[in-house]
Each structure stands twice: as structure tokens, then as C-alpha cells.
N, C-alpha and C positions, 0 to 999 in steps of 0.2 A: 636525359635519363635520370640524373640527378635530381629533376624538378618533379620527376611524377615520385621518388622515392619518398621525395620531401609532403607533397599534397597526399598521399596515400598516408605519413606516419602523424599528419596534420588531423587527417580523417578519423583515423585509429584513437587518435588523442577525445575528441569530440563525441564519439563514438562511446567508448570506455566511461570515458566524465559522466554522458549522461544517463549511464547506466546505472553506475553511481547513484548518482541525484536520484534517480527513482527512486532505488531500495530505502535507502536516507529518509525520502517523504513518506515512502512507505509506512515505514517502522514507526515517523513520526507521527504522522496520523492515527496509526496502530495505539501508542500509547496515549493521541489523546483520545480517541474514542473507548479506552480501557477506563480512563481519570471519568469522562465521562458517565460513566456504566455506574463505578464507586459511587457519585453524587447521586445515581437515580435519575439521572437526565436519559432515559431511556431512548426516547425520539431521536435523538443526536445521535446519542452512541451507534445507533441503527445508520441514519445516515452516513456518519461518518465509515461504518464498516462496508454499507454499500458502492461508497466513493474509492474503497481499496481494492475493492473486488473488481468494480468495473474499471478500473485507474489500469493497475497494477494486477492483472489475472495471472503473470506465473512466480509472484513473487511468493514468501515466505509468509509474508505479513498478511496475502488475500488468505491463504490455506485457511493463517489462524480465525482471518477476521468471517468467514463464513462458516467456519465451526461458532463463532459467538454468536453471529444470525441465527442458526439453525437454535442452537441454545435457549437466543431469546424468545425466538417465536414459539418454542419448547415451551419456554416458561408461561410464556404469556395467554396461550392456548388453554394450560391447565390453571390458571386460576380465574 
């Protein structure tokens, strides 16, 4: 009994950590495809917010990073 309590709070550990780590890379990727965007490296930035959306769909960082899609293809449309 002891052993499944033990592989169950083993799993929860694993579980939680890599949840973690996602949001983490998230957020990471979020600010370099933001640094990106500042330089004019448009192509990238695009990529890189494509990579969070499809990565990470319920995180915080796709919300923002497909509002910046929508934005850029915004921009890029009208001029």
C-alpha cells in the first residue's frame, strides 16, 4: 500500500514539474518572439508565436501570442 502511495506522489511530482516547464518555455519563447518583433525580424516573431500556439494551446502566453498573429497579419494586410 505504501508503495503505490509512494509511485502515485512520484507521478504527481512529474506530472506538476512538467507543467511547469511548459508555462516557463512558454513565457520564454513569448518574450523572445516579442525581442524579435522590436528588431523587425517579423518572419521569426511570426514563427516563433506560431510555435506557442501550437506548443502550448491553453497557456497564457498562446492567448497573448495569437492576439500578436492576428495583429501582425492586421498590419501586414494593410500596407
Amino acid at each position: 500500500m505504501k508503495a503505490s502511495y509512494m509511485i502515485l506522489a512520484v507521478l504527481f511530482l512529474f506530472i506538476s514539474t512538467g507543467c511547469t516547464s511548459g508555462k516557463k518555455q512558454a513565457a520564454e519563447l513569448l518574450e523572445t518572439a516579442r525581442f524579435e518583433e522590436k528588431q523587425r525580424n517579423l518572419a521569426h516573431a511570426t514563427q516563433l508565436y506560431d510555435e506557442i500556439v501550437s506548443k502550448y494551446p491553453s497557456s497564457s502566453a498562446a492567448q497573448l501570442a495569437a492576439a500578436r498573429q492576428a495583429e501582425l497579419k492586421r498590419q501586414t494586410q494593410t500596407h
